[in-house]
Structures are given as C-alpha cells and as structure tokens.
N, C-alpha and C positions, 0 to 999 in steps of 0.2 A: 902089329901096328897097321900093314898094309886091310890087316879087315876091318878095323877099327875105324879108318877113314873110307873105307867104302859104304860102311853102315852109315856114315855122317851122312856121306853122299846121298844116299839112298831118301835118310830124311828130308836132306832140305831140299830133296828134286819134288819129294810128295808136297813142299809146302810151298813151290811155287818158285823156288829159287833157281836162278840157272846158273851154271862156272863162265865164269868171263868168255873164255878162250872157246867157251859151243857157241858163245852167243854171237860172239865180234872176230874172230878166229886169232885172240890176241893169243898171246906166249904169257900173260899173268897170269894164273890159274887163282883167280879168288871168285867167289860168289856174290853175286847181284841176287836181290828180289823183280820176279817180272811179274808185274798186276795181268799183264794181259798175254801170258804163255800160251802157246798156240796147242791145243790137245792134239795128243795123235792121228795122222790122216787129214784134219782138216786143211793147213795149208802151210807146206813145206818152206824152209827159209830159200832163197833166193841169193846168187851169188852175186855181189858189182864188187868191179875192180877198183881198187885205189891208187892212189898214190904207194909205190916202191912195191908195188907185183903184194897188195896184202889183199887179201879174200874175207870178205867181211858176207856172213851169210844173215838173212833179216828175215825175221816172219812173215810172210802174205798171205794174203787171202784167198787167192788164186780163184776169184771170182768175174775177175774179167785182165784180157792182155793191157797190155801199156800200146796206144793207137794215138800219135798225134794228131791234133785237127784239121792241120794244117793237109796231112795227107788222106782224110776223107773224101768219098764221092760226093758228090751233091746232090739233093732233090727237094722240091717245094711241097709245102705244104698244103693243104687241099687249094683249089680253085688258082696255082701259081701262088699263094700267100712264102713269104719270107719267114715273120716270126711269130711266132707261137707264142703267144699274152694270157696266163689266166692268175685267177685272182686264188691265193690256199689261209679260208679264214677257218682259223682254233676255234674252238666254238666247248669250252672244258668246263669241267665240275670241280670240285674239291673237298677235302675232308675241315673240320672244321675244329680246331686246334692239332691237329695231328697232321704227317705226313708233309711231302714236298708243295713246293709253289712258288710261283712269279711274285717278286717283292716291288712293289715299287719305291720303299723307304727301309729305314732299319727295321726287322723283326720286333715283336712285341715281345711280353711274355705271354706263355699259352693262356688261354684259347686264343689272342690274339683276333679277336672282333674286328678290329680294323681293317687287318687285312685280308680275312676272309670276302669283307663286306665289299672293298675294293674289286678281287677279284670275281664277287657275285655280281655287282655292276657289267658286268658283259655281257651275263643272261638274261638283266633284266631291264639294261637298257641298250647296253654297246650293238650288241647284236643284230636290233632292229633299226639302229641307225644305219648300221653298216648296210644291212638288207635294203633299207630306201635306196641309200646312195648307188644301190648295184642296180636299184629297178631304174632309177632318177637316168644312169648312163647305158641303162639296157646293155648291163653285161652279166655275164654266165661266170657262176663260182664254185670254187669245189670247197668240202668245210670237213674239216679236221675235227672229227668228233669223239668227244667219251661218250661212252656209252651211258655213265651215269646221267649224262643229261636229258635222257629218254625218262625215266620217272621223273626227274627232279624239275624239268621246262618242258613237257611234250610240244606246248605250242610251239616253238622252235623248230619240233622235227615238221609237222604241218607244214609251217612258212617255207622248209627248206625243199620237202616234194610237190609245194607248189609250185616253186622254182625250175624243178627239173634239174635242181643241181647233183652234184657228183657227194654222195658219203664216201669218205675215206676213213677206214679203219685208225682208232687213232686212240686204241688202249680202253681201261675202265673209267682209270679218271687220271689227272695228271699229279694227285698227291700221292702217283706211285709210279718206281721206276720195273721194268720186267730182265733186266740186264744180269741179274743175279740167280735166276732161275733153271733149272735143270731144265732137260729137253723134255720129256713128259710133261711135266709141269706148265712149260711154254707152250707147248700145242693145245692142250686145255684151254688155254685162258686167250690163245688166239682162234680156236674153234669158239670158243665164248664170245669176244666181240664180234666175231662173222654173224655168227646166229641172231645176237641182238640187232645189228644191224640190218637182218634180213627184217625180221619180227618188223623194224621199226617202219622200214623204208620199203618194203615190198619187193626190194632184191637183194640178193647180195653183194656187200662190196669187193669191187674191183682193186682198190690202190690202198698202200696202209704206209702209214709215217707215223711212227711210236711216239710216246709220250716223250719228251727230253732227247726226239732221236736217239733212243738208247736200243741196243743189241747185244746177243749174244753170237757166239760160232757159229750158231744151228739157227739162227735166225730167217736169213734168205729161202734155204731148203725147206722148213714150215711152214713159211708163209706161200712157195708152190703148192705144197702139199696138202694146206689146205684147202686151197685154192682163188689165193689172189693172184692177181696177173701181174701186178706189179710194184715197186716200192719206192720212196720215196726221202731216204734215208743217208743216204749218200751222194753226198751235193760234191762230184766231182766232177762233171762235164756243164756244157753250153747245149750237148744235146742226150739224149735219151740211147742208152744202150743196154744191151743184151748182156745178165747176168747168170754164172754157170751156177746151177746147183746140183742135189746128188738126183733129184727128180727132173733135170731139165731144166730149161732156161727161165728166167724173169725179169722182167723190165723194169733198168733205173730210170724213173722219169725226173728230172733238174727240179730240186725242192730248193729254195737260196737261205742259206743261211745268213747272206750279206744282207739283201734286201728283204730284214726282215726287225718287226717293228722290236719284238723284247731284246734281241742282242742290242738292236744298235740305239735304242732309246732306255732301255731299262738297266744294261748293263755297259755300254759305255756312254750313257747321259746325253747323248744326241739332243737336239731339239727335235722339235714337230717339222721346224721350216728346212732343217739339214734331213730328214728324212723324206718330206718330200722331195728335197733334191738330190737326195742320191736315187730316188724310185727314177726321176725323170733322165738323172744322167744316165743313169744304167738302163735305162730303155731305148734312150738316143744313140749311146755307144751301141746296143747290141743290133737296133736296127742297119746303122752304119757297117757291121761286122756281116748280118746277115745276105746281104749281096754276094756273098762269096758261098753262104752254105747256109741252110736250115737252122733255126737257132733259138732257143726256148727263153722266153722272161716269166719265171714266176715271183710273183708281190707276196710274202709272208705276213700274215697279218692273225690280231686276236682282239679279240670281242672289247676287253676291259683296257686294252692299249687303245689302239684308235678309234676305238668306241668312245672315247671322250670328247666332248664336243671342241676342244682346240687343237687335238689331234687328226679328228675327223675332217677337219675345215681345210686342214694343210693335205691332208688323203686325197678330197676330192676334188684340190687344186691341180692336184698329181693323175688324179683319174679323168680330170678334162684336158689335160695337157696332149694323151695320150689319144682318148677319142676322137678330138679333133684335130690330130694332128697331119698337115699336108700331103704325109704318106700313108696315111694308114690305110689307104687301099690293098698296101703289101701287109697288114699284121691279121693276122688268124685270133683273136680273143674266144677261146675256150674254154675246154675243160682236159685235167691228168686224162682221165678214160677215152676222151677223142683225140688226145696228143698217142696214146698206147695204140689203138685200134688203127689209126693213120701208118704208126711205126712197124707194125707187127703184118700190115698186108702189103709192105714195098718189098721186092723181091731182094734175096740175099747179097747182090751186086750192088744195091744201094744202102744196105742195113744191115750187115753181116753179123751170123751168129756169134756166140763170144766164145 
C-alpha cells in the first residue's frame, strides 16, 4: 500500500501538483494543483512567520531582495532633475482571425473583421497621430514594437529613427503569448526579435517588455544573455533596480501598468477624461513624492487606444498639463535607455547591486 501511494505521488508531482503541507507547511496532507510550480534551482520557497509560531514556505523568484523605499539613498537625475517622465507607446501587429488581441467590444465570430480592422487603425492612423502630438510637445518616446510591423508598416519604423526614439524589444506580434515555451525555444525567438530589430533600426535593442507582459522562469537570464540590458516587465517599484540572473545582473526599469490606456480604459471601461486624470494625478503625486528620492512616471499607451481622435484629445490635455507645468524645471522627459545608462554609471552606494 505504502508504494502504491508513493507511485501516486510521483504522478501528480510530474503533473504539477503539490501536497498541501510542502506548499503551506500545513498538517492536511492533500493535493493542490500549482499552474506556476517553481522548477528546480530556480527559486527556492521562502519562510514568513504567522500567526501561532506556523512556517508557511512560498515560491520566489529570488531575483531581487525586499528593499523599502523609504530606506533608499537618494540621488538626482541628470542636471539635478527629480523625475524621470517618458512616454512607452505599443505600436503591434496581429493575426487576422486567429490568435490573441485587445478587444474593445464583444468578440465576433472568426475571422472577425471588425476587430482586426479596429486594432489596424493604430498603424494606420493612431500612430501618426500619436507621433504629431509628441513632435507638437517636443517629447522623446520609447515604442514597444512587434517586429511584425517591420514588413507589414515599414513607414512607421522610418518615422520612428527619425525620431531618435528608443525600439524596445516587444515580441513578433501580440496575437501571441511566449510564456509557454521551453528555454531553447525562448532564446530563439528572443535572438529572433533582437536581430529584426537590429536589421530594422540599425542597432540593437536595449530594453524588452513582452507581449501581454508575459514570462517564463528563464526569462530574465535570456534576455542578459542575449544581450539586452534591461526589462521592462515587472512594475514593482517607483524606481529602477538591479535584477539577479544566472549571467549577472539586469535592470527593471518602472513600466506602469496603472497608467496605462488598455487596462484601465479597455478593461475596466475608464473614460478618456478619468484617464487623463489619473495620467495627471499620478504625475502630481509622484512629482510631490519625488523631493525625497529619484522617481520614475512612465505613460503606457497603444496606437488603436489613444490613437482615437477623442482619446487623443484628453492625452494631449494630459501631455500639456505636464509640459507646462510650474515645475517642470525638476522633470527629466526621456527615454528607458537614458533612464538605464543614468542607473547603471552611479556608484554602488547610490544604486546597489541586487
């Protein structure tokens, strides 16, 4: 009997099951399903104490310590600037009946024309609107690109290294997630948009934020390894830190997933005038905040969202509030790559490794 239930064991640890009592250090011994079991080596559970002396051990990632902000050094951003303002527009492709995608209404049935056509309005109009509006307030933008847009709108990549703006690594197209993929697999197809990205843009990208934000384990460690410097993926701070991989370090630069037009307009129904106003609150609060420490505002934004002209209208309500605002003498409006390059030359006493 006692091997009988070891052989059980055996199966449902292969199929992703854990026993209660490894997971939570309970005394029930039954079996849960865990979607996101952590593989061997990558990063060990961690102990917090509870309530009545019980040891509850949790998977982490063990890719950076726990650091309040509170207890940070401080230092300015170039020229004494406080915060750090840049603009991360999506700029995506898609498959056309097939595969994932931003909805703005109920789905059709396939091929679903409508909303293909929807979300091709970004390359073929949103885009350029967006682009006036950044020349209109002479600011500098980083653009979140599939690489499918390189055949499918070349003009685009044009307008963008006219700019001098920042390509950010940002998948093939976003009718696909990469979060399912073995590690071989993964490093192909992220050597694959490096390359395209070089081909397109005449460097290679520096900073990459996946399709859907989506990862795997091995995610960080390839993306050193191929050699981007830093990611974009993990909206857990106000500022930019040092993340461990098995190659060394790489830098989280603050991507917001608050301030950012598909969650908060496409999936919880925001207006256009509550999105400008949380762009502005959240710029006022963090400049307010910033007096004490260094402090990052990225605007998340996508071609077929605020590319609409009554979207747009309330954007660059939001984008003059800021330019002209009384202080902006203290805001730094850049780009990820000069927010990294700033990060990565202040000595370990003000930006400690991780």
């Amino acid at each position: 009997m006692t091997e009988m239930f070891a052989g059980i064991a055996v199966v449902l640890s292969a199929l992703g099951y854990i026993r209660h009592d490894e997971y939570c250090g309970s005394t029930n011994h039954h079996w849960i399903f865990c979607s996101h079991r952590v593989p061997p080596g990558m990063g060990q559970p961690r102990r917090s104490k509870l309530s009545r002396n019980t040891d509850m051990q949790l998977p982490y990632h063990d890719r950076y310590a726990y650091w309040p902000i509170v207890d940070r050094p401080d230092y300015s951003w170039p020229d004494g600037k406080r915060l750090a303002v840049y603009l991360g527009l999506n700029i995506e492709h898609f498959a056309f009946g097939a595969g994932e995608g931003h909805l703005l209404t109920v789905a059709g049935a396939a091929p679903d024309p409508r909303t293909f056509a929807w979300r091709d309005y970004g390359n073929r109009v949103g885009v350029w609107r967006c682009l006036e509006l950044f020349d209109e307030l002479n600011l500098p933008a980083a653009h979140l690109i599939n690489t499918a847009v390189f055949d499918y709108a070349p003009r685009i990549v044009d307008a963008l290294k006219a700019r001098g703006d920042d390509f950010i690594g940002h998948g093939r197209t976003n009718a696909e997630r990469h979060s399912h993929m073995w590690e071989a697999d993964e490093r192909r197809f992220l050597q694959e948009v490096r390359d395209a990205i070089e081909r397109a843009s005449g460097k290679p990208p520096r900073g990459w934020m996946a399709p859907w934000m989506a990862s795997t384990h091995h995610t960080p460690d390839l993306l050193k390894e191929v050699g981007f410097d830093f990611l974009m993926d993990w909206p857990a701070d106000d500022q930019p830190l040092w993340m461990k991989t098995r190659s060394g370090p790489i830098m989280s630069v603050p991507y917001p997933i608050e301030i950012n037009d598909s969650p908060q307009i496409l999936v919880r129904h925001h207006s256009p005038e509550e999105f400008r106003d949380f762009i502005i609150g959240q710029f006022e609060e963090l400049l307010r905040q910033s007096a004490k420490q260094p402090l990052v505002c990225g605007i998340a934004l996508h071609t077929m969202i605020v590319g609409q002209p009554d979207r747009l209208r309330m954007l660059r309500e939001a984008l003059q509030h800021i330019v002209s605002h009384p202080e902006k003498e203290k805001v730094w409006f850049t780009r990820p790559s000069a927010i990294y390059d700033h990060c990565a030359a202040l000595p370990a006493s003000k930006f400690p490794p991780a």
